[in-house]
DSSP file (Angstrom, degrees, kcal/mol; ACC not computed):
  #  RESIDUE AA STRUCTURE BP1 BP2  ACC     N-H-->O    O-->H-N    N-H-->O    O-->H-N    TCO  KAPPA ALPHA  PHI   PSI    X-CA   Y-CA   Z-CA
    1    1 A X     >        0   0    0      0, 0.0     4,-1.5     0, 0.0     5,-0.1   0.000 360.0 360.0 360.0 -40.8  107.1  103.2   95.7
    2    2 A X  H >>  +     0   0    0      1,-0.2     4,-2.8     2,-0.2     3,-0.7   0.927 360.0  67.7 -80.7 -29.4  104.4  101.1   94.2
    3    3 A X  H 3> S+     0   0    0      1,-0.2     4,-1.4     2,-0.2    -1,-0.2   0.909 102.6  41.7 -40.6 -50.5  107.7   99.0   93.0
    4    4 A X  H 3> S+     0   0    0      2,-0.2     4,-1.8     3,-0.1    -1,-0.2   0.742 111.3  54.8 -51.2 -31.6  108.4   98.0   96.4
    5    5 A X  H <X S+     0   0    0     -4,-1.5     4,-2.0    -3,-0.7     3,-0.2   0.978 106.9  51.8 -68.7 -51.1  104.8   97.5   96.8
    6    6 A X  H  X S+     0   0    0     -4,-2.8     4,-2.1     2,-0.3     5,-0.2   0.739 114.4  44.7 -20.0 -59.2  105.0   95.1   93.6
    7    7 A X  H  X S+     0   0    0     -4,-1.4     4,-1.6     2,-0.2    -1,-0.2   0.853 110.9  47.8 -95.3 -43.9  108.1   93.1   95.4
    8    8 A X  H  X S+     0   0    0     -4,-1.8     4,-1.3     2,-0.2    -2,-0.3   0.919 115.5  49.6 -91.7 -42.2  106.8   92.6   98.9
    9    9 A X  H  X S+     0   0    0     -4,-2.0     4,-1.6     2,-0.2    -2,-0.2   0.963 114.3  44.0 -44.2 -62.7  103.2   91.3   97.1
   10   10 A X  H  X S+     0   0    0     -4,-2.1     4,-1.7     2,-0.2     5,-0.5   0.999 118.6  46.5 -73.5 -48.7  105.2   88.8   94.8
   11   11 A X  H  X S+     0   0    0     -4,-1.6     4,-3.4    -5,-0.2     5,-0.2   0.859 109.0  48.9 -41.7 -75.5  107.3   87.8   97.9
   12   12 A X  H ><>S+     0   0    0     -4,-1.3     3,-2.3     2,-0.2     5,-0.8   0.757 116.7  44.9  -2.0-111.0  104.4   87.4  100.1
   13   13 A X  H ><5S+     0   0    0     -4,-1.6     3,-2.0     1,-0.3    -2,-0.2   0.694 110.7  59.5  11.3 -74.3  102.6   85.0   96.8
   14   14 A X  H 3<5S+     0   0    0     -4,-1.7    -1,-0.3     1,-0.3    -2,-0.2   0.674 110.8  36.9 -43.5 -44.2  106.1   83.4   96.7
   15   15 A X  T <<5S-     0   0    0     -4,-3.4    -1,-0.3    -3,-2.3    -2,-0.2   0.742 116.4 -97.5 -79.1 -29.1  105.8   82.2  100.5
   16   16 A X  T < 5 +     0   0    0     -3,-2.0     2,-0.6    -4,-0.4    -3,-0.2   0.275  69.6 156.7 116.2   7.1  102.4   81.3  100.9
   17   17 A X      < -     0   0    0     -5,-0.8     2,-0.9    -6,-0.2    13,-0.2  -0.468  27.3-157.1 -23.2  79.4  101.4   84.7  102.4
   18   18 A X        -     0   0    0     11,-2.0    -1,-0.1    -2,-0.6    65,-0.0  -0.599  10.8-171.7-113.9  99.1   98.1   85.1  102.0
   19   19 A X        +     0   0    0     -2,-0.9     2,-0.3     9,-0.1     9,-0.2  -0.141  10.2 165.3 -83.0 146.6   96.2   89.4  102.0
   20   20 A X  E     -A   27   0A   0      7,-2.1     7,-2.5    43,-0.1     2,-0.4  -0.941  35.5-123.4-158.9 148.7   92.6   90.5  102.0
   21   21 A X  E     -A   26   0A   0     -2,-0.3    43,-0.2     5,-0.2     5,-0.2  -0.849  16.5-158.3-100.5 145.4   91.5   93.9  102.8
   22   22 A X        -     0   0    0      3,-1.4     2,-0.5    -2,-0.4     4,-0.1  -0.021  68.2 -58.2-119.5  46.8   88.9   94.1  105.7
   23   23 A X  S    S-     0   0    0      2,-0.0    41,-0.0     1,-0.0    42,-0.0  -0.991 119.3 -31.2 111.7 -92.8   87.1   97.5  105.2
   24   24 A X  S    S+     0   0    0     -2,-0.5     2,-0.5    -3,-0.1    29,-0.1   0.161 116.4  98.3-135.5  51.7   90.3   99.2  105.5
   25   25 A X  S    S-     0   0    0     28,-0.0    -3,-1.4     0, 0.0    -5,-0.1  -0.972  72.6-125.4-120.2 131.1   92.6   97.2  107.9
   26   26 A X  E     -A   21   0A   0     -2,-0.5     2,-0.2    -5,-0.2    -5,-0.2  -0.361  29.9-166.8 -75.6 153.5   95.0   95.0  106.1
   27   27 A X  E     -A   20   0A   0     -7,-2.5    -7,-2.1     2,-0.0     2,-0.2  -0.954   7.2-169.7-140.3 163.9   94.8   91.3  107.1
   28   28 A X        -     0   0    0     -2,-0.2     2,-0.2    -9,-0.2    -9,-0.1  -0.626  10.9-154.3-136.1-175.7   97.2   88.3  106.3
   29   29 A X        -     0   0    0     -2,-0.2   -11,-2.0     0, 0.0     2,-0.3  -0.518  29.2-140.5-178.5 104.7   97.0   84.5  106.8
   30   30 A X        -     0   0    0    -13,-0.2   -13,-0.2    -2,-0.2     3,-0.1  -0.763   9.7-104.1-116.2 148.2  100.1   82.9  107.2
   31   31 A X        -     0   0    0     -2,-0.3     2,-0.8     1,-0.2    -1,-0.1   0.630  37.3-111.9 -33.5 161.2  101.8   79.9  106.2
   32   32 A X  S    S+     0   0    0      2,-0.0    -1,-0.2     0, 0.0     2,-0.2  -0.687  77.6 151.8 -94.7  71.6  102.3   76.9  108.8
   33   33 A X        -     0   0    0     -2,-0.8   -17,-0.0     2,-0.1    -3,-0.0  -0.669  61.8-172.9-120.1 142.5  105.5   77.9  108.4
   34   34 A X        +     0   0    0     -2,-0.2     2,-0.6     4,-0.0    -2,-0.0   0.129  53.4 132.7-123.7  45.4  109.1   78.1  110.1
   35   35 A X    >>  -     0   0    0      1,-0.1     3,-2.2   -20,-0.1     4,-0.8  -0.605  54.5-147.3 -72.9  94.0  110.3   79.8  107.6
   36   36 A X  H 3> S+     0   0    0     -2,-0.6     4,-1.2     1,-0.2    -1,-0.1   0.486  97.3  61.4  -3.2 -50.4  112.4   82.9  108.2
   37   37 A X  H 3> S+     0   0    0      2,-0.3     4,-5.0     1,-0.2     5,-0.4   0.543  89.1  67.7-104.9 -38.0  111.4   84.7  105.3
   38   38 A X  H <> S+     0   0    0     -3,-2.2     4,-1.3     2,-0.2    -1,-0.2   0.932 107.4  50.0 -73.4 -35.7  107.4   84.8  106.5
   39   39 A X  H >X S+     0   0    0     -4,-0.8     3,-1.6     2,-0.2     4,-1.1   0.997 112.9  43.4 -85.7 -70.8  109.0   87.3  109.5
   40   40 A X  H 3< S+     0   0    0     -4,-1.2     4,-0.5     1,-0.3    -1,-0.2   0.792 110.1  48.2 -57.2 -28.3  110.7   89.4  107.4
   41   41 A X  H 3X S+     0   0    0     -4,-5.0     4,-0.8     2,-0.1    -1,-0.3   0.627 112.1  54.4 -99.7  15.1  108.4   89.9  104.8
   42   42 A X  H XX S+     0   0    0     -3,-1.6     3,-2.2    -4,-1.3     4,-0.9   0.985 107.9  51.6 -50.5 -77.4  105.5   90.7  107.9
   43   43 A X  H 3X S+     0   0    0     -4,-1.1     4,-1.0     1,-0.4    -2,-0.1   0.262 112.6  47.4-102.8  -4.9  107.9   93.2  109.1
   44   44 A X  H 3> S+     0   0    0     -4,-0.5     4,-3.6     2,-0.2    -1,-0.4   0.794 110.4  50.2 -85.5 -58.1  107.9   94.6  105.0
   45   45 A X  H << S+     0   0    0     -3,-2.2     4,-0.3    -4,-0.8    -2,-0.2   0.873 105.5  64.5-106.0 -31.3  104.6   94.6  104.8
   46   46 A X  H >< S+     0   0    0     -4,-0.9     3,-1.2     2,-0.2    -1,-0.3   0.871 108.2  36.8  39.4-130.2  104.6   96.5  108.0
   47   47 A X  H 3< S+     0   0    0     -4,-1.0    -2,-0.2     1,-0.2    -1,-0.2   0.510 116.4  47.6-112.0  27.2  106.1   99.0  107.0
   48   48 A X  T >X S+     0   0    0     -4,-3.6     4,-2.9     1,-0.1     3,-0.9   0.322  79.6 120.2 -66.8  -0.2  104.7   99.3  103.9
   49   49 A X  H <> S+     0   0    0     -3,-1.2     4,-1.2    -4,-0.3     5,-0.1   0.752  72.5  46.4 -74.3 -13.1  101.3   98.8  105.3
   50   50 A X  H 3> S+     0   0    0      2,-0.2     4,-2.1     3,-0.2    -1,-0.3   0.885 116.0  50.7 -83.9 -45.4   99.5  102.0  104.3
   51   51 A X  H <> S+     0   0    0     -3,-0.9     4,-2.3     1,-0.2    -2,-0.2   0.971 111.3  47.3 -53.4 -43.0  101.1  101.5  100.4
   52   52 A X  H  X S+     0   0    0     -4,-2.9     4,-4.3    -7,-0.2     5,-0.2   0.837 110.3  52.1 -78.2 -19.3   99.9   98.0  100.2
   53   53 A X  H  X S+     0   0    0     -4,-1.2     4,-2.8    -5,-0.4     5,-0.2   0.975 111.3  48.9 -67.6 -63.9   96.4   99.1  101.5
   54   54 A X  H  X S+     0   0    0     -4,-2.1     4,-1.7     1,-0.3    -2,-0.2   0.891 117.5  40.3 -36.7 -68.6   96.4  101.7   98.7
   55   55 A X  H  < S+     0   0    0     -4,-2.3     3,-0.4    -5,-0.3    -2,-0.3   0.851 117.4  45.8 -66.7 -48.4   97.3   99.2   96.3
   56   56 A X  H  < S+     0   0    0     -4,-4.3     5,-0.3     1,-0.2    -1,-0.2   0.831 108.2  54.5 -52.3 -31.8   95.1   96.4   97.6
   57   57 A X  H  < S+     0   0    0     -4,-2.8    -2,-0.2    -5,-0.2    -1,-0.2   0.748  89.7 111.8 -90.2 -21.7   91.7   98.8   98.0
   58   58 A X  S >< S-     0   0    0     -4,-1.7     3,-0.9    -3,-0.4     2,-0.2  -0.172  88.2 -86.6 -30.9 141.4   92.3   99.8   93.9
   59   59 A X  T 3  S+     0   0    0      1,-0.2     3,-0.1     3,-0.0    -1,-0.1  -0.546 108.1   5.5 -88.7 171.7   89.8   98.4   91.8
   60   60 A X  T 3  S+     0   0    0     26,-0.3    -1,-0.2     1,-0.2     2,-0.2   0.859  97.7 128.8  -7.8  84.0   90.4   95.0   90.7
   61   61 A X  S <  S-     0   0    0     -3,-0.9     2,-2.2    -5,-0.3    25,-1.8  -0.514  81.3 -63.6-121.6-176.2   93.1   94.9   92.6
   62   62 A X  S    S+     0   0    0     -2,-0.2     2,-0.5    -7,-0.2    -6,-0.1  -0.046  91.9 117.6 -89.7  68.0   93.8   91.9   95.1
   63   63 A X        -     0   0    0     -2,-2.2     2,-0.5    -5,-0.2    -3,-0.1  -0.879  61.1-117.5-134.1 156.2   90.8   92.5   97.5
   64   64 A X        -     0   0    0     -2,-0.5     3,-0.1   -43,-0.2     4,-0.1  -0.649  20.6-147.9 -66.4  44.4   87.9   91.3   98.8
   65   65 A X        -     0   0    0     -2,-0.5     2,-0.4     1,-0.2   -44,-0.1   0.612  36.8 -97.2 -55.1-176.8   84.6   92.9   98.4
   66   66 A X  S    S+     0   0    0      1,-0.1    -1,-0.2     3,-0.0     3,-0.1  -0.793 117.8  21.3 -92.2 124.3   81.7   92.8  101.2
   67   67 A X  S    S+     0   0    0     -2,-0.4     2,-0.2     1,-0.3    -1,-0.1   0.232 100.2 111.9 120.3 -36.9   79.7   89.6   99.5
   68   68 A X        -     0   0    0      1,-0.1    -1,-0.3    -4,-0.1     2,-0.2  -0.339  67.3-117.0 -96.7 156.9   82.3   88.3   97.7
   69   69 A X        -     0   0    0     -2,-0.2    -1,-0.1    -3,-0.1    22,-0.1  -0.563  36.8 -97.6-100.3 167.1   84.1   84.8   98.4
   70   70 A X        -     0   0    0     -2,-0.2     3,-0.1    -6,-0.0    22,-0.1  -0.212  48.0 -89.1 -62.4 156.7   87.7   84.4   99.3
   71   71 A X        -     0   0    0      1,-0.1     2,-0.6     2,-0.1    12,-0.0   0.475  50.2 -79.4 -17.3 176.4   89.9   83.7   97.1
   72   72 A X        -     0   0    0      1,-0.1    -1,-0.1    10,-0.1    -2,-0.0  -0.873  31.3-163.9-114.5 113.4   91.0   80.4   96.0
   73   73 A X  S    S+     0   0    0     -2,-0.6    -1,-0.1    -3,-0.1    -2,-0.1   0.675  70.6  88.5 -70.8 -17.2   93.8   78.7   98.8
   74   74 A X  S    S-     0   0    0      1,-0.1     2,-0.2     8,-0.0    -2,-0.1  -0.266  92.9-104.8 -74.5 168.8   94.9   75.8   95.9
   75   75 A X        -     0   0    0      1,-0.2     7,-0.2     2,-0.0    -1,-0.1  -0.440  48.9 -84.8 -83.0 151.4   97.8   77.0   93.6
   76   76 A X        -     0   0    0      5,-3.9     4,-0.4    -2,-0.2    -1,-0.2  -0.512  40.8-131.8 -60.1 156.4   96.7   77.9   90.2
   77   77 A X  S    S+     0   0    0      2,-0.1    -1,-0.1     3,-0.1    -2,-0.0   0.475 100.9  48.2 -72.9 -22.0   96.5   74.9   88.3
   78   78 A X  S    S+     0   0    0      3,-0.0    -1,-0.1     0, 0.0    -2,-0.0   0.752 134.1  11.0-128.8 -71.6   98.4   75.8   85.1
   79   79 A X  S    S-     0   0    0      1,-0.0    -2,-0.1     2,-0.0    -3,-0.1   0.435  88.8-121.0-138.1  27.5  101.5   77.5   87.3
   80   80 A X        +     0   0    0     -4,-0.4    -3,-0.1     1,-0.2     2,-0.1   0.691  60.2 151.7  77.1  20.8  101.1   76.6   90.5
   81   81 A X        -     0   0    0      2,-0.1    -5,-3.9     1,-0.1    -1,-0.2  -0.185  36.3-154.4 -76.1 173.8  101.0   80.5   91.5
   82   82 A X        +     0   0    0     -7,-0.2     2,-0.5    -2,-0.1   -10,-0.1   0.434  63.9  93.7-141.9 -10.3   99.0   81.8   94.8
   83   83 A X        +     0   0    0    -12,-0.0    12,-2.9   -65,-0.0    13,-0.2  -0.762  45.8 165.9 -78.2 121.3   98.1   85.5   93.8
   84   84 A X  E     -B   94   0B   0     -2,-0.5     2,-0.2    10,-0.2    10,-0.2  -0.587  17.2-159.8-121.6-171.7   95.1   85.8   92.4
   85   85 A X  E     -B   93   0B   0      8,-2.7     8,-2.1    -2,-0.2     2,-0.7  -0.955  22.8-112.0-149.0 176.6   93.1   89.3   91.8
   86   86 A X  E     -B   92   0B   0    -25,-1.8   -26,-0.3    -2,-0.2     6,-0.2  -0.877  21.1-128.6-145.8 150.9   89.4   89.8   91.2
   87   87 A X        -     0   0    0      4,-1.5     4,-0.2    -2,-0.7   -27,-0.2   0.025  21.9-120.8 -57.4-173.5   87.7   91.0   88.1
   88   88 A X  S    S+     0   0    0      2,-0.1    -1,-0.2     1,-0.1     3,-0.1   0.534 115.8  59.2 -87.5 -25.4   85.4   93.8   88.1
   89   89 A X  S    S-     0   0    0      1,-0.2     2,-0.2     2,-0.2    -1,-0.1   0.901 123.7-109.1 -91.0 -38.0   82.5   91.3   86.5
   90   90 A X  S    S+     0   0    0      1,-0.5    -1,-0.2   -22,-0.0    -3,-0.2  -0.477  79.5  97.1 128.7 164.4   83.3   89.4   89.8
   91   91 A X  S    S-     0   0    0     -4,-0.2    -4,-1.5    -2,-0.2    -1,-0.5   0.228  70.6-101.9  82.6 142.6   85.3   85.7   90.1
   92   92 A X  E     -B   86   0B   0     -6,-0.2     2,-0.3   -22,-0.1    -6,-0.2  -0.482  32.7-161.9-112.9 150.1   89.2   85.5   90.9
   93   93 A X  E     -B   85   0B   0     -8,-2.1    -8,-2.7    -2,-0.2     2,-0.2  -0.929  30.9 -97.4-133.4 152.7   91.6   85.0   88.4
   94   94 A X  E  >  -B   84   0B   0     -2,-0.3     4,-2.4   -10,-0.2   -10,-0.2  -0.520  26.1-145.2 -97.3 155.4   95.1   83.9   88.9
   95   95 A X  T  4 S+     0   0    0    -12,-2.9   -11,-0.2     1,-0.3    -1,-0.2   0.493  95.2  50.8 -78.5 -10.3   97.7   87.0   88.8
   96   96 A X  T  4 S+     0   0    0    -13,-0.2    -1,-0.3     3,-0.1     3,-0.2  -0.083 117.2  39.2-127.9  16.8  100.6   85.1   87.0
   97   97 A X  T  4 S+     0   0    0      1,-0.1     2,-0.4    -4,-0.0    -2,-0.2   0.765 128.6  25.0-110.9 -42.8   98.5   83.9   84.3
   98   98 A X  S  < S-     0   0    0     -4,-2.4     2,-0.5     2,-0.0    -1,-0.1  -0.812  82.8-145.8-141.6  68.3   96.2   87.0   83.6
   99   99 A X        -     0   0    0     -2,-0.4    -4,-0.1    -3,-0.2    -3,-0.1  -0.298  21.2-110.0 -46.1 108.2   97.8   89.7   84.6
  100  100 A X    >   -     0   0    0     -2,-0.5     3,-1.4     1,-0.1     4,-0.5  -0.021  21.4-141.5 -51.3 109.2   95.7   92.3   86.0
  101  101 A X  G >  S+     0   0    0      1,-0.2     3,-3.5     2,-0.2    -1,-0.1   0.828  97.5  68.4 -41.1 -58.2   95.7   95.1   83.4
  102  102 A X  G 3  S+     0   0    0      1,-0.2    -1,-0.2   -42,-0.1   -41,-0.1   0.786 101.0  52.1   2.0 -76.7   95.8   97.9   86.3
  103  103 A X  G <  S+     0   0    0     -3,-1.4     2,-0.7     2,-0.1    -1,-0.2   0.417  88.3  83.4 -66.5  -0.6   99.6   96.7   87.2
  104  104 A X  S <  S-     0   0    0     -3,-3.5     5,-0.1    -4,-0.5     4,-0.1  -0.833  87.9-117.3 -97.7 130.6  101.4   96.8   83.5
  105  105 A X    >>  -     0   0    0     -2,-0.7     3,-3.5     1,-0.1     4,-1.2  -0.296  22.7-105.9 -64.7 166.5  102.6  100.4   82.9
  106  106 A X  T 34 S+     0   0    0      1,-0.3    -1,-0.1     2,-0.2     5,-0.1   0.630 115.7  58.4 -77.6  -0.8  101.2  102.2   80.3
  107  107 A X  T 34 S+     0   0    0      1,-0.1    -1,-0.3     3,-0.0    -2,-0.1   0.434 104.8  46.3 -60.8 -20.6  104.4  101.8   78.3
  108  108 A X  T <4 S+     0   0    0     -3,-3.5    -2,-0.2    -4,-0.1    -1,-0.1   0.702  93.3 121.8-108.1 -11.2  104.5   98.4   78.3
  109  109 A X  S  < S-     0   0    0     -4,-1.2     2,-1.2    -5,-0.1    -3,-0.0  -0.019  71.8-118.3 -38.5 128.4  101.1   98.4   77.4
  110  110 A X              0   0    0      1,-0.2    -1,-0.1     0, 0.0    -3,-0.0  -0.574 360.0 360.0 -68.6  87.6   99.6   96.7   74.1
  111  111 A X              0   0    0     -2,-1.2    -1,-0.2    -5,-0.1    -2,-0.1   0.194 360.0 360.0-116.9 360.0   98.2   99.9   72.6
C-alpha cells in the first residue's frame, strides 16, 4: 500500500501537484494546467486519500505544521524537483536530493 502511496506522491511532484495537510483534511494546489494527467492523478489521490493522509501526517513527512511556512513553490535548484519534506529541526528540504530517512526501507538502509 504505502507503494502506491509512494507512486501517486512522485506523480503528483512530477506534475506540479502540490499537497499540505490542513489539520487532518488533505489539500492540493494544482497546476495551471490542461494536462490530463492532473485529473487522473486527483482521482488517485482520491482514492488513496486516507493512505496519503497517513503518510503525509508522519513525522517529517511532507506536511505542514501549525506555524510553519509553506514550502518552497521554485524547483529545487540543484534538480529541478518540487517535493520537498520538512525536517524535525524545522526548514524544508528538497525530497530528491535528501531523501527523507523515514521513506528508505530498513533494508536498503545504510546500517
Amino acid at each position: 500500500m504505502t507503494g502506491t502511496v509512494h507512486d501517486i506522491l512522485r506523480r503528483a511532484e512530477s506534475i506540479g501537484i502540490r499537497l499540505r495537510l490542513e489539520g487532518d483534511r488533505l489539500k492540493a494546489s494544482l497546476p495551471d494546467s490542461d494536462d490530463p494527467r492532473v485529473l487522473e492523478v486527483v482521482e488517485q489521490l482520491r482514492q488513496h486519500r486516507d493512505e496519503v493522509r497517513h503518510f503525509l501526517g508522519q513525522p517529517s513527512g511532507l506536511t505542514q505544521r501549525e506555524g510553519d511556512d509553506l514550502p518552497p513553490s521554485d524547483p529545487c535548484y540543484a534538480c529541478g524537483g518540487l517535493m520537498y519534506w520538512l525536517r524535525p529541526t524545522g526548514g524544508y528540504v528538497c525530497a530528491e536530493c535528501h531523501p527523507n530517512p523515514k521513506w528508505i526501507p530498513a533494508s536498503k538502509r545504510i546500517q
